[in-house]
N, C-alpha and C positions, 0 to 999 in steps of 0.2 A: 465460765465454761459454756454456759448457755448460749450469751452471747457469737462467745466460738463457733457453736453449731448452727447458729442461727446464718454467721457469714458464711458456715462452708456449705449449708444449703443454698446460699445466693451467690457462691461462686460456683458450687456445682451445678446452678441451674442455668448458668451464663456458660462456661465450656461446652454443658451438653447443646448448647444454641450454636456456638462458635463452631464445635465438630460440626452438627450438620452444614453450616454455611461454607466450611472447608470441602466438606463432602462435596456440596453440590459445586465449588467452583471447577474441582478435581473433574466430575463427569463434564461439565461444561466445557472444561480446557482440552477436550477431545474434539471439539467443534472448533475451536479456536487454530486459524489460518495463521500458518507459522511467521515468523519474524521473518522482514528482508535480510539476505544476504548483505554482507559486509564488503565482499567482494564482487565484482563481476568482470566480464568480458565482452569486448567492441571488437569485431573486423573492420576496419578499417579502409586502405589503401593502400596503394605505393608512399612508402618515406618520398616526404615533399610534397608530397600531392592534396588537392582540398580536401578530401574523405581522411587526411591523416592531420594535416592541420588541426580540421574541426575536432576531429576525437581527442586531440592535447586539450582544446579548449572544455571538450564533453567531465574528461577528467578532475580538470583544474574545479570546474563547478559542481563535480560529485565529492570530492574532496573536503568541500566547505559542511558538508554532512555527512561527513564521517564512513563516505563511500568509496571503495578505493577500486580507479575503473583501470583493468589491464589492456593494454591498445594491441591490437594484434595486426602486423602490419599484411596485407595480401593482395595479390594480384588484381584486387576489383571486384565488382559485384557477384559474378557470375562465382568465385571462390569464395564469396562473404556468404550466396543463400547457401552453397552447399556446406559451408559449415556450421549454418545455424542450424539447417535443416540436419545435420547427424548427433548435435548438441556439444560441436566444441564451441562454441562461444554464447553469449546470451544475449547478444545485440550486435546489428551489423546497420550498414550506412550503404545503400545501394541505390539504384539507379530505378528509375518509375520505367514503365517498358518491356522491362529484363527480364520479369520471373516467367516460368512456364504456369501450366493452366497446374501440373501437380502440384506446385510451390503454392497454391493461391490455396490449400486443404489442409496445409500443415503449418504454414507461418502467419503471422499477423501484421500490420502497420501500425504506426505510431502518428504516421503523418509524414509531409512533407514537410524538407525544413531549408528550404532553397531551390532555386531555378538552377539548374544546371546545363549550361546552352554546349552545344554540340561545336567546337570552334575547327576551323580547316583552314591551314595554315599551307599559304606555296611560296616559293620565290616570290620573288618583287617585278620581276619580267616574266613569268612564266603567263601564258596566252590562256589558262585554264581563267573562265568565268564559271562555270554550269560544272552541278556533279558531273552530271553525264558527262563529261567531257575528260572523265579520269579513268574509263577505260585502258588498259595496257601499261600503263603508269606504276611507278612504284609508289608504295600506298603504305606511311605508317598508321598502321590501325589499334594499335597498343598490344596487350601479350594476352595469349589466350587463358580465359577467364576473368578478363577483364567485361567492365560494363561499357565501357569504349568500344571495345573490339563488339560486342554484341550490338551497339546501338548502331555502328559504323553497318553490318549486316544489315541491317532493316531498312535504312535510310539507301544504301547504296541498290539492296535489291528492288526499291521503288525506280531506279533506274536501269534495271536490266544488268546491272554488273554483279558476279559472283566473284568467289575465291579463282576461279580460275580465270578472271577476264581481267585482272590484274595482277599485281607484283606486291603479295600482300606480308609486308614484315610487320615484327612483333615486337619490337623495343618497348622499353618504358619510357613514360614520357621526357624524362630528362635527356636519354641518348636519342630520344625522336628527334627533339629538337636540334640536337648538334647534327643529327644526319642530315636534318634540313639545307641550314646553312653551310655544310659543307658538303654538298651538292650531293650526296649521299641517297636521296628521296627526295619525291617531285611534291609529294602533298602530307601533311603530319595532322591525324583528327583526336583530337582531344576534347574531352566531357569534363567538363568542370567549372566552379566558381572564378570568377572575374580575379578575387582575389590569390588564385594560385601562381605561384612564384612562378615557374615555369611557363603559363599563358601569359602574365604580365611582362616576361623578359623576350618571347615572341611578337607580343604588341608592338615593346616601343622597337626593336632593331629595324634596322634600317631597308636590311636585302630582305626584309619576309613580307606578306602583308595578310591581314585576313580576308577570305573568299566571300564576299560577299553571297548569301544565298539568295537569289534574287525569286524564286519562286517556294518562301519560303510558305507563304499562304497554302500553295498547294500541295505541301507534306503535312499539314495539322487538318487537312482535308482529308488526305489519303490514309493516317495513321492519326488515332485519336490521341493516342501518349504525347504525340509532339505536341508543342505551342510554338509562337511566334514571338520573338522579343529583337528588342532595337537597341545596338550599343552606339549612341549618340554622339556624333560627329566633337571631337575634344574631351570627351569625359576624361577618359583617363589621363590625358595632359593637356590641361589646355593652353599652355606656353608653348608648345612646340604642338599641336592643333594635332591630336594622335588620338582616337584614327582622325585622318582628313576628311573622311566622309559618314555619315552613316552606313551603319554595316546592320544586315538583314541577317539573323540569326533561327536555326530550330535548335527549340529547347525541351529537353526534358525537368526532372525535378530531382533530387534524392528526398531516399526516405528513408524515417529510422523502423525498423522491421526487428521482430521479435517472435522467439517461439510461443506456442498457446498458452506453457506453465510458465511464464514470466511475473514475478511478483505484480499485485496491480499497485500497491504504492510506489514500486520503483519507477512505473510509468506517470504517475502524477509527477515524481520528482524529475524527471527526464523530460519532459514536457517543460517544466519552470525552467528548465535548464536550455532548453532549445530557444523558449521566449527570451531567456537571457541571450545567448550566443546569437540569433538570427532574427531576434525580436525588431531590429532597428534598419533593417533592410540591407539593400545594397543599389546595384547600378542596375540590375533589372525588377528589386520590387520596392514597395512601396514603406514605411514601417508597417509595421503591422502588418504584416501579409502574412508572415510564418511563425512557427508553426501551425498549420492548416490541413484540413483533411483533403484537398483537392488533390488533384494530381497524385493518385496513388494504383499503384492497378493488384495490390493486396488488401484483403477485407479488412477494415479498421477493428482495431481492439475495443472491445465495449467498453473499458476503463479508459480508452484515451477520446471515443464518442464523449462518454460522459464530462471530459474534460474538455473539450469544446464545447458543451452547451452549458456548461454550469463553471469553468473556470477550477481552480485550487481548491479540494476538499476543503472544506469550514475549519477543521484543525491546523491544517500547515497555513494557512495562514495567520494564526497567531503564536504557535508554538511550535519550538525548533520539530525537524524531521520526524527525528527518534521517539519525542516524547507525543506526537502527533500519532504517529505509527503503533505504540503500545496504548495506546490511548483507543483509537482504533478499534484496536484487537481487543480491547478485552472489553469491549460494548457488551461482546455475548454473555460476558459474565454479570451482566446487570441481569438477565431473565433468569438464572436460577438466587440471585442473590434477593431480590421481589421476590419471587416464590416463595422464597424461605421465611424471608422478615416479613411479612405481611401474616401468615399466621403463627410467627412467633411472637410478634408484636400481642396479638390477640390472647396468643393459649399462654406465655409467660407470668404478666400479671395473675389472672387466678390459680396460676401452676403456685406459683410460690405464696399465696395468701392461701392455698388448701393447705399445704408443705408446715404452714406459721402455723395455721388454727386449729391443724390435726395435733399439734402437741397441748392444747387446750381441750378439743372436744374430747377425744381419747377418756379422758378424765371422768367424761358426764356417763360412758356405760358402766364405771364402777362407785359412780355417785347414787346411781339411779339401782343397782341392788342394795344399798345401804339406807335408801329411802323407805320408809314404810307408811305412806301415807295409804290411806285407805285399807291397812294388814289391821286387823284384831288376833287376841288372846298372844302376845309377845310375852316370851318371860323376861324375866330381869337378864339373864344370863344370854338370852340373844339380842335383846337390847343393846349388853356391855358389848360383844361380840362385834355390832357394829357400827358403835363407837368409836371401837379398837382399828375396824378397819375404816373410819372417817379420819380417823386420826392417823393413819398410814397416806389417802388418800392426801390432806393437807402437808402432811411433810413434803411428800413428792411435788407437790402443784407448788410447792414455796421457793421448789431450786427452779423453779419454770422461770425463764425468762422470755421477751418479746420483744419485738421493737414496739417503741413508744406507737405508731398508730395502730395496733393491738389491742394497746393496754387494756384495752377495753372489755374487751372479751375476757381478758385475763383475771380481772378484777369481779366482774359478771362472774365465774365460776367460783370464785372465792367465796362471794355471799351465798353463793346457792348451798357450797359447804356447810356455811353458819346455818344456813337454813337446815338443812336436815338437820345437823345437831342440835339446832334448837327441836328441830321436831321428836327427837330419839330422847331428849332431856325432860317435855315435858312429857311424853306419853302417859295415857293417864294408868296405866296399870303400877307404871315407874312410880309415879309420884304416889301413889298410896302407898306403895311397897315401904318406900322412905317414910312416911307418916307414921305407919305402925311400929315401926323402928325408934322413933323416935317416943 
């Protein structure tokens, strides 16, 4: 039985330690920045178009970490910020250029993750060299809300042309293109990667050609958003030598943009995911080029900052997402979980050897009324009396048990026992008392 109580004092002294270290993880997990969603949502682009392409491919590689991304297909940039900015989506893919000065206080960038060049598309005989020369013209300029249609503004009003100084329709890029070629529209402007199906099948035909922009230098002069880029005489075929010549391009960039409360691990994960998809370049960059923070005209996420200057949190790179992510989070619980173990480490020990040796000491304040050393004139009858109660005191101390590195102390009271009793046995009043007796 002893023993019994001796373990349920050392397991009641281990739960009272476990409750507080539960306690404090509890106040702690109030500090603790919730789990990423499981789910989330991209604006996209037009079905077909590279903004929608790239979002399959965004998918496909949140997929592999148990992130399931829903592609929301829309009209373009200009529909992508105003729905990040009202909170139906949690990531959009837009055009560098496009946002207003209000958009640049409420959304964030992730970075650029491709050039995106400005392509203008006329017949194969048509006399237009020079924007300016697309005054009074009919003008596919994409559908309003589009980042086309917005970039097509800015570039066209560096030449003096408005909505009213042309014939400004609003197709998507797949009917732009048919209107082209079947004489429908004089010039088709489309924003997008090399690899969109729809620029690709304007490249190679035969009746279109792309407008060479010949003073492309002096729109990345007049408008800082743009750049200049060269699609090189054969790249894209070079058996049938398409284009024939070098063609002079203005380019903007996209970028992945996001609201302020966007998880920041999902942005470390969307980044690997970007190095994945755009990491190996293409016909205008280099590898390695993207994702990058240049070409961006919304303020950078400090979590995707950090992510360019230091690369993949130290976690996700050796352990999957998930386990990366709770691993993370629950850093904070190491500072009340110290807190706690450091002076319980300390106060435990002596807690439970006071807990052990108060069932020993206990014993010594009714050892020590039983004592009479330095007491004169004792009768016999108080003498027996505490005897009587020596001999109560050893029954009880005999059911005492300890753990073995105790023993000591246990054994220590026993003799002090004997010792009184021997002291209450020879007392000398006693031993006379027996003498005359005898």
């Amino acid at each position: 039985m002893a023993t019994q109580k001796t373990n349920r004092e050392l397991w009641g002294l281990s739960a009272l330690g476990i409750i507080l270290i539960i306690l404090g993880f509890v106040i702690a997990s109030k500090f603790v920045s919730p789990a990423p969603p499981h789910t989330i949502s991209l604006a996209s682009g037009q079905p077909g178009g590279a903004y929608s392409l790239f979002a399959q491919q965004y998918r496909d590689e949140l997929a592999k970490n148990e992130i399931q991304l829903e592609v929301l297909y829309t009209q373009g940039t200009v529909e992508n910020l105003d729905l990040l900015a009202e909170g139906a989506v949690d990531i959009a893919i837009v055009q560098s250029g496009v946002a207003e000065a209000a958009r640049r206080e409420e959304l964030l960038s992730l970075g650029s993750i491709f050039l995106e060049p400005l392509w203008v598309f006329v017949p194969k005989d048509s006399p237009t060299t020079l924007l300016s020369e697309l005054s009074g013209l009919r003008l596919e300029v994409g559908p309003e809300g589009s980042g086309t249609r917005a970039l097509v503004r800015q570039i066209l009003a560096l030449n003096d042309i408005g909505e009213n100084d042309a014939n400004w329709l609003s197709s998507n890029s797949a009917d732009a293109a048919i209107a082209i070629t079947q004489g429908q529209a004089d010039a088709v402007f489309l924003a997008g990667s090399v690899d969109s199906p729809v620029i690709r099948t304007l490249i190679a035909r035969e009746d279109t050609r792309i407008l060479d922009i010949q003073r492309a230098e002096a729109y990345t002069r007049l408008d800082r958003s743009f750049s200049k880029v060269i699609l090189p005489e054969g790249v894209v075929d070079l058996r049938n030598n398409i284009p024939p010549e070098d063609k002079r391009l203005v380019s903007t960039a996209a970028e992945l943009v996001v609201g302020p409360d966007f998880h920041p691990a999902l942005v470390d994960l969307l980044l690997q995911a970007a190095t994945d998809i755009h990491g190996d370049g293409d016909l205008f960059a280099e590898p390695g080029t993207f994702p990058n923070p240049r070409w961006i005209d919304l303020p950078l996420d400090p979590d995707a900052e950090r992510y360019f200057e230091y690369g993949p949190p130290f976690l996700q790179r050796y352990m999957p997402f998930w386990a990366a992510t709770q691993v993370d989070r629950l850093k904070v619980m190491l500072i009340p979980l110290l807190a706690l173990l450091l002076p319980l480490a300390r106060v435990f020990p002596p807690t439970y050897r006071w807990r052990v040796r108060s069932r020993i000491y206990r014993w010594y304040r009714q050892l020590r009324l039983a004592d009479i050393t330095g007491v004169d004139h004792l009768s016999d009858a108080e003498i027996n009396a505490k005897l009587a109660q020596l001999d109560g005191i050893a029954a009880e101390v005999a059911k005492v048990e300890t753990p073995t590195s105790y023993a000591e102390e246990l054994y220590s009271l026993r003799l002090h026992i004997d010792f009184v009793r021997r002291t209450l046995e020879e007392y000398p009043g006693r031993r006379q008392g027996e003498a005359n007796k005898d």
